[in-house]
C-alpha positions as CSV (number, residue, x, y, z in Angstrom):
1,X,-61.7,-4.7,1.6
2,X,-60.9,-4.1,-2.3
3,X,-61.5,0.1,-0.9
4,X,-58.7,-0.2,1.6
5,X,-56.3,-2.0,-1.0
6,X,-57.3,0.3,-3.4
7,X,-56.4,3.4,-1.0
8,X,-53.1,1.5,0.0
9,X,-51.7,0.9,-3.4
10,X,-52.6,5.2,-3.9
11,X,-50.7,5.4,-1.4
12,X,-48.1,3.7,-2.2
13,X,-47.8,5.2,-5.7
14,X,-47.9,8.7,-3.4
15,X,-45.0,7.4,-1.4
16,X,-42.9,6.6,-4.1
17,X,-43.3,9.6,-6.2
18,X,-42.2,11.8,-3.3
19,X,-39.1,9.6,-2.5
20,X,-38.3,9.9,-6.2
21,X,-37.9,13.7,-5.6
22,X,-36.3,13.3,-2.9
23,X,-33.5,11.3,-3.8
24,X,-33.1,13.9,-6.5
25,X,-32.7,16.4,-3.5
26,X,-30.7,14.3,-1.7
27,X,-28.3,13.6,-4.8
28,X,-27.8,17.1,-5.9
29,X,-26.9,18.1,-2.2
30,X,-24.2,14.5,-2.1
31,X,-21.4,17.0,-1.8
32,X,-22.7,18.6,1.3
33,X,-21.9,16.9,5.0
34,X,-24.3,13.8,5.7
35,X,-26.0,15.6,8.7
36,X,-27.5,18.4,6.2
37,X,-29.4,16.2,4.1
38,X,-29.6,13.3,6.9
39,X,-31.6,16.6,9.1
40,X,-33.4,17.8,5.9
41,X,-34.8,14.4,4.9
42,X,-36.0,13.5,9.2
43,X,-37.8,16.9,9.1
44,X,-39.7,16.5,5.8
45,X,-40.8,12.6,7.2
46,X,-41.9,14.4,10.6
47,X,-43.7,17.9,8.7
48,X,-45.9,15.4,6.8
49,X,-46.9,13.2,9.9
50,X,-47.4,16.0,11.7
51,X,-49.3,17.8,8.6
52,X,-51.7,14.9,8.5
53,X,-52.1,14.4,12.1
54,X,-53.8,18.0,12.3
55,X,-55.7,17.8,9.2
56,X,-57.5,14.6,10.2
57,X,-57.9,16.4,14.0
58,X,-59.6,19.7,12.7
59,X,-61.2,17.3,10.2
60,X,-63.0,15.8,13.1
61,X,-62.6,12.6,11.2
62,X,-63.7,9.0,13.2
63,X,-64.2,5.7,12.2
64,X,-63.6,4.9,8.2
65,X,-61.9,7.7,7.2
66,X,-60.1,8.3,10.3
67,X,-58.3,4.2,9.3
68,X,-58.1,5.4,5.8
69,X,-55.9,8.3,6.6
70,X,-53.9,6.8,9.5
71,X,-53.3,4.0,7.0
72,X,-52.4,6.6,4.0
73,X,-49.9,8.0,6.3
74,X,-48.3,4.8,7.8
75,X,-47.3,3.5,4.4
76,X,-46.3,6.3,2.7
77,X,-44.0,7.0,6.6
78,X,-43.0,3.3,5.3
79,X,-42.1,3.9,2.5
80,X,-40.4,7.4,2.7
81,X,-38.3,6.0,5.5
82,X,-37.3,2.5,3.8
83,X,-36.2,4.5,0.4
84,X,-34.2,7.8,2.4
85,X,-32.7,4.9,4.5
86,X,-30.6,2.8,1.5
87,X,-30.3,6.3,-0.5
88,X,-28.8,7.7,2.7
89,X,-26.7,4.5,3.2
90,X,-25.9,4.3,0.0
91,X,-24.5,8.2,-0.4
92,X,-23.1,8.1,2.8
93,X,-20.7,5.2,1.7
94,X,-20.2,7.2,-1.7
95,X,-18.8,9.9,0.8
96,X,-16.5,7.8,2.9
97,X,-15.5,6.2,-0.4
98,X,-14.5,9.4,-2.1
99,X,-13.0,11.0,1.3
100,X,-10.5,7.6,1.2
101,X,-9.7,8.3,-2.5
102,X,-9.1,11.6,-1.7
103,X,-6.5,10.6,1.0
104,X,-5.1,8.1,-1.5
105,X,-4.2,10.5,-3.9
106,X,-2.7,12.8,-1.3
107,X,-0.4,9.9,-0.4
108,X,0.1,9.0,-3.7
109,X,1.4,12.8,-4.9
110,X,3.5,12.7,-1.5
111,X,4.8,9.7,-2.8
112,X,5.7,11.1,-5.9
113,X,7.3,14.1,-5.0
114,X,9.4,11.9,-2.5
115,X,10.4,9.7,-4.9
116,X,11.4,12.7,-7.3
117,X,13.3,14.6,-4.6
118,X,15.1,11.5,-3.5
119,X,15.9,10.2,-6.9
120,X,17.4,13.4,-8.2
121,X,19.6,13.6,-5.6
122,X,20.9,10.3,-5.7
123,X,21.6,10.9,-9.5
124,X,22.8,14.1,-9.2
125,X,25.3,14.3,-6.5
126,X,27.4,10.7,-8.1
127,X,27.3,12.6,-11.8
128,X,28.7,15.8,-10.6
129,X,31.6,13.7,-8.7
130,X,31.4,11.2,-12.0
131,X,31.8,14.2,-14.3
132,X,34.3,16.2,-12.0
133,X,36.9,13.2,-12.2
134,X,36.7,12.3,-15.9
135,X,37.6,16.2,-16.3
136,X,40.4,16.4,-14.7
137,X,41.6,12.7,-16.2
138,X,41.0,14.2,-19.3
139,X,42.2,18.1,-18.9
140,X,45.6,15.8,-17.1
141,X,45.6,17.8,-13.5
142,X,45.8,13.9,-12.5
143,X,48.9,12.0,-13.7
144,X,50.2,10.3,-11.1
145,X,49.3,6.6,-11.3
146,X,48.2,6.1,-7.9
147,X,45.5,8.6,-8.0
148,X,44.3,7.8,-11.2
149,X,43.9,4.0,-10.3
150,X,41.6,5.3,-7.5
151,X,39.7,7.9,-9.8
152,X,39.0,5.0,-12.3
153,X,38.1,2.6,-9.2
154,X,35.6,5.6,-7.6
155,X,34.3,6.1,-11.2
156,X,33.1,2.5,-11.4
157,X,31.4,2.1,-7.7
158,X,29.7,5.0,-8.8
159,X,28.7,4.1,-12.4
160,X,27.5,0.7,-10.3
161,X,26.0,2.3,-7.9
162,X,23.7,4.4,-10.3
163,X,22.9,1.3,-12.5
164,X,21.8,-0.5,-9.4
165,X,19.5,2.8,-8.6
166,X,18.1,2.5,-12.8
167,X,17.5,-1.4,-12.0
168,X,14.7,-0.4,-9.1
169,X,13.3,2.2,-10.9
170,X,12.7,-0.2,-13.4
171,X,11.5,-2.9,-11.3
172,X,9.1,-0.3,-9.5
173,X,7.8,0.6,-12.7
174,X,7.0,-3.3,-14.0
175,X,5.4,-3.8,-10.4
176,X,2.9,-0.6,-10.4
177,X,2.3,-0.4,-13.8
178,X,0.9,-4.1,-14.0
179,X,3.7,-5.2,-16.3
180,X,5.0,-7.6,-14.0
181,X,4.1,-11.3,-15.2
182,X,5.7,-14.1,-12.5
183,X,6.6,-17.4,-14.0
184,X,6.2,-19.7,-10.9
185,X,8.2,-22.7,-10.6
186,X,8.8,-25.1,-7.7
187,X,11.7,-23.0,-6.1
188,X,14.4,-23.8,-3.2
189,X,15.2,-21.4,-0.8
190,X,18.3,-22.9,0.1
191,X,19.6,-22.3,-3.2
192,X,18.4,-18.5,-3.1
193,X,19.6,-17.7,0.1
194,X,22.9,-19.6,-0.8
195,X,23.7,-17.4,-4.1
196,X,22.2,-14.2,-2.0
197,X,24.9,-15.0,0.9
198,X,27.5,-15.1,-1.9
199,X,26.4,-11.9,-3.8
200,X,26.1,-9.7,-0.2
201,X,29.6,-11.1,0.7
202,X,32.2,-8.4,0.2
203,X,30.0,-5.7,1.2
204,X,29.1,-7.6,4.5
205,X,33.5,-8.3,4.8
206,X,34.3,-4.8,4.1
207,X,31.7,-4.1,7.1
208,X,32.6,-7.3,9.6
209,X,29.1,-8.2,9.4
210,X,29.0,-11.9,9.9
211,X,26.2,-13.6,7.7
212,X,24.6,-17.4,9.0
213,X,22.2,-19.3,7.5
214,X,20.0,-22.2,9.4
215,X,21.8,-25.3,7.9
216,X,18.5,-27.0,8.1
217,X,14.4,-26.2,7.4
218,X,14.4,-25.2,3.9
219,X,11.6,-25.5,2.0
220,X,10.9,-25.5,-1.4
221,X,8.4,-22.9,-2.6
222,X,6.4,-22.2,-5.3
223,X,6.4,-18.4,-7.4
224,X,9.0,-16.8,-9.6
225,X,12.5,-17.8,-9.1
226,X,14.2,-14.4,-10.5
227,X,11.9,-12.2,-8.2
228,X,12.0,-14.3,-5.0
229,X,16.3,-13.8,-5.4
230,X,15.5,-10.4,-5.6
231,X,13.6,-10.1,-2.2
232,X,16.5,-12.1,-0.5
233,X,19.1,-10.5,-1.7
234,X,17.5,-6.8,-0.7
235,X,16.6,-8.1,2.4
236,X,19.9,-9.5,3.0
237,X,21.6,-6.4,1.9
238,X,19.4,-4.0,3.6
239,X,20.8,-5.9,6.5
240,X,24.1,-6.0,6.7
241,X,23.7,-2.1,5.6
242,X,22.6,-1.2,8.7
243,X,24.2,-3.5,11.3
244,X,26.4,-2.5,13.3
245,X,30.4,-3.3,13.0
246,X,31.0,-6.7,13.8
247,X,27.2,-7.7,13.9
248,X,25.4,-10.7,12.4
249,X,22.5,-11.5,10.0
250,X,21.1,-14.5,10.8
251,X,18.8,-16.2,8.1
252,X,16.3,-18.7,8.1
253,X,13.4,-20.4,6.9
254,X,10.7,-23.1,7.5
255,X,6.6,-23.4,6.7
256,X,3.5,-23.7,9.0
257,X,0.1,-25.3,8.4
258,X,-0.8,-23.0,5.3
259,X,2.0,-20.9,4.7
260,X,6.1,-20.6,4.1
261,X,8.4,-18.1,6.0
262,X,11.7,-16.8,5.7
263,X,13.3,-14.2,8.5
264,X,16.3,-12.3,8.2
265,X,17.3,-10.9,11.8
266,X,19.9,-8.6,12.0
267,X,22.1,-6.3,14.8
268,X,21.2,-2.7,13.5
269,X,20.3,-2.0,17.1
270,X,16.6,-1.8,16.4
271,X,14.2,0.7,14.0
272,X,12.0,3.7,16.4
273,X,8.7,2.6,16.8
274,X,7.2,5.7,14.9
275,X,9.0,4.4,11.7
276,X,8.2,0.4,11.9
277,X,5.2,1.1,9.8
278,X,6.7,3.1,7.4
279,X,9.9,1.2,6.6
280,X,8.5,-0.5,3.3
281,X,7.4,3.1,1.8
282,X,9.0,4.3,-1.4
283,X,12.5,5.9,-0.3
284,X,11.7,6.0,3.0
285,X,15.1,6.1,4.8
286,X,14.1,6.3,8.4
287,X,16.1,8.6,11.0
288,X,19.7,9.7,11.2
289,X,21.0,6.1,12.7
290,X,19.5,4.5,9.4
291,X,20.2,7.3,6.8
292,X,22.8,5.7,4.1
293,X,25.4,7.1,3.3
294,X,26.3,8.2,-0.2
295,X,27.6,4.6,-1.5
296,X,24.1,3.3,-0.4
297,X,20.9,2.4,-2.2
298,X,17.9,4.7,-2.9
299,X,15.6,3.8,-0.4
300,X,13.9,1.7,-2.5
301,X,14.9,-2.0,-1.6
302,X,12.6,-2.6,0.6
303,X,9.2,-1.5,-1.2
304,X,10.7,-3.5,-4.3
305,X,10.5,-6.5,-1.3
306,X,6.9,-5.4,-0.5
307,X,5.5,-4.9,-3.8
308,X,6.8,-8.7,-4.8
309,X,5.9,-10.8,-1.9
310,X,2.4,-9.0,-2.7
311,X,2.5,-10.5,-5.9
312,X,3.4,-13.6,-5.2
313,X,-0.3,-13.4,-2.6
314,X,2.2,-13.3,0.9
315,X,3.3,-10.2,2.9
316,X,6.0,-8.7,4.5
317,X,6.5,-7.4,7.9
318,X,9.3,-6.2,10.6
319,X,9.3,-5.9,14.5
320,X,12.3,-5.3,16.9
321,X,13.8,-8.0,18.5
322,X,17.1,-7.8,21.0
323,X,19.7,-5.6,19.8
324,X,18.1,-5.5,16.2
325,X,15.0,-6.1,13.9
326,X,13.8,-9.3,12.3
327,X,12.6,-8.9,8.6
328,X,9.9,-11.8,7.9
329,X,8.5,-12.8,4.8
330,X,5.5,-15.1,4.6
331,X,4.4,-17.2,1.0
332,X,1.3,-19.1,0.8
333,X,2.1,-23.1,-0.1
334,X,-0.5,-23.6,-2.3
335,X,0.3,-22.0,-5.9
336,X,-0.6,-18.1,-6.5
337,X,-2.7,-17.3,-9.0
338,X,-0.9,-15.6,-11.9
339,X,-3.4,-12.9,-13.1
340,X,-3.7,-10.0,-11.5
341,X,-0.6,-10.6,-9.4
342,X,1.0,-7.1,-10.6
343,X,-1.7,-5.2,-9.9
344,X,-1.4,-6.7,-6.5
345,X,1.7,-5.9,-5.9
346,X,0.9,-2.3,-7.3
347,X,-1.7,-1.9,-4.7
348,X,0.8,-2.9,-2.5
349,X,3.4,-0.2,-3.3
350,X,0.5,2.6,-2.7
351,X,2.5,4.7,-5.3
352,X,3.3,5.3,-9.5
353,X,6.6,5.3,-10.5
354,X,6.5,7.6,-14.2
């Protein structure tokens, strides 16, 4: 008995050594496809069985050493097998890993240059018209006072207008660079919704769009006051923005078991199913029936909704309903935890505003 542990800790020590080389192979060769080193380690398992086998065959060995070598082989099978199998595991989630990472990054540059592209132009086209007018104010070619009262009225929409576009940059940036810090309070939602309503009202009279609120069901939530008033008032405006004349946004609110809710339903006559999953990306401005025009935002409301909620620890999501689409926004009841909360909403926003 003290030969055959004797033989079986040798062979053991065997074992290991040659797993130890291989899973220097196998690491040097993690950039190649899984099936390459997956193939290469099977056949150098099976070329050692199958080495041994025939050796102890035209060895003519029986009895002793016939168990001996079987059990040499069985363990150091055992072993070779046990160690490829985590390494392989273990390299083969490395590779899925960086594959994802890669993808990521792709996104993430598309992201970029999307941003860019759409940023520029909405910066671009107001200051040549900005610039343009305060000319010819300046160089007189516009005296009369009727046109001049509409150049200065056109110069501050625009001048708005891009402040409003600077404002989401900004609060992109705070959300993906981690420099957001919420200050949560106990917060009412009728009182959010209430000065929302009020801030989206001449843009939603200069459209007839009709805007209701539930006169009951509001709860009182807990997270950062300034940045909740944020997501309702893009939500709300995003709405009215793209319903159709003489529609209505509906608002409302209430709470289940574990979590709060707010929905914003609106008449914009419904988003194509190819773009409901891509309505919270960064600028991301949908097809022709929900392209703004040139007095419109930046295509940015809606991931600065996203990337918040995140924060707070809720989500965000939209489906179609009749003759429009329903913008809901669920909050946890129990208090978020304040660390880490931008970085959450950073993930969230899948991009890097720089």
């Amino acid at each position: 008995m003290p030969g055959m542990l004797l033989i079986g800790l040798f062979a053991m020590f065997t074992g290991a050594v040659v797993a130890g080389a291989g899973t220097v192979v196998l690491h040097r060769l993690r950039t190649r496809s899984l099936l390459v080193y997956s193939a290469m380690f099977a056949t150098t398992v099976l070329a050692m069985i199958a080495w041994v086998g025939v050796v102890a065959l035209t060895m003519m060995l029986a009895g002793h050493r016939r168990h001996v070598v079987l059990t040499s082989v069985a363990l150091s099978a055992l072993i070779s097998l046990v160690v490829g199998g985590l390494t392989g595991r273990r390299l083969a989630v490395a590779a899925v890993q960086a594959r994802t990472d890669r993808e990521r990054e792709r996104r993430l540059e598309t992201g970029r240059r999307e941003l860019v592209a759409w940023v520029s132009h909405d910066l671009r086209t107001p200051l040549a018209g900005l610039r343009a007018m305060a000319e010819a104010l300046a160089d007189g070619v516009v005296s009369d006072p009727v046109t001049t009262a509409d150049y200065h009225r056109r110069i501050r929409v625009e001048s708005a207008r891009m402040s409003q576009l600077v404002d989401d940059l900004f609060e992109l940036s705070r959300i993906n660079a981690g420099a957001l810090r919420l200050t949560p309070t106990a917060v009412s939602l009728r009182d959010v919704v209430s000065d929302a309503i009020a801030g989206v009202a001449p843009l939603a009279a200069s459209r007839r769009i009709t805007v209701q609120a539930a006169e009951t069901g509001w709860p009182v939530v807990h997270g950062g006051e300034l940045e909740l008033a944020r997501v309702v008032r893009n939500l709300l405006t995003n709405s009215v923005r793209y319903s159709l004349a003489d529609g209505t946004v509906h608002i409302a609110a209430g709470h289940d078991r574990d979590s709060v809710w707010l929905a914003v339903s609106d008449t914009c006559g419904g988003i194509s199913e190819h773009d409901l999953n891509r309505i919270f990306d960064l600028a991301f401005r949908g097809e022709h029936g929900r392209t703004p025009s040139a007095r419109d935002g930046g295509g940015l409301g809606l991931a600065i909704v996203r990337g918040l909620i995140e924060a707070h620890g809720g989500h965000v999501d939209v489906r179609n309903i009749a003759g429009g689409c329903r913008f809901e926004v669920r909050l946890p009841t129990a208090p978020a935890r304040t660390t880490n909360q931008s970085e959450a909403g950073a993930r969230a926003m899948g991009t890097v505003v720089s």
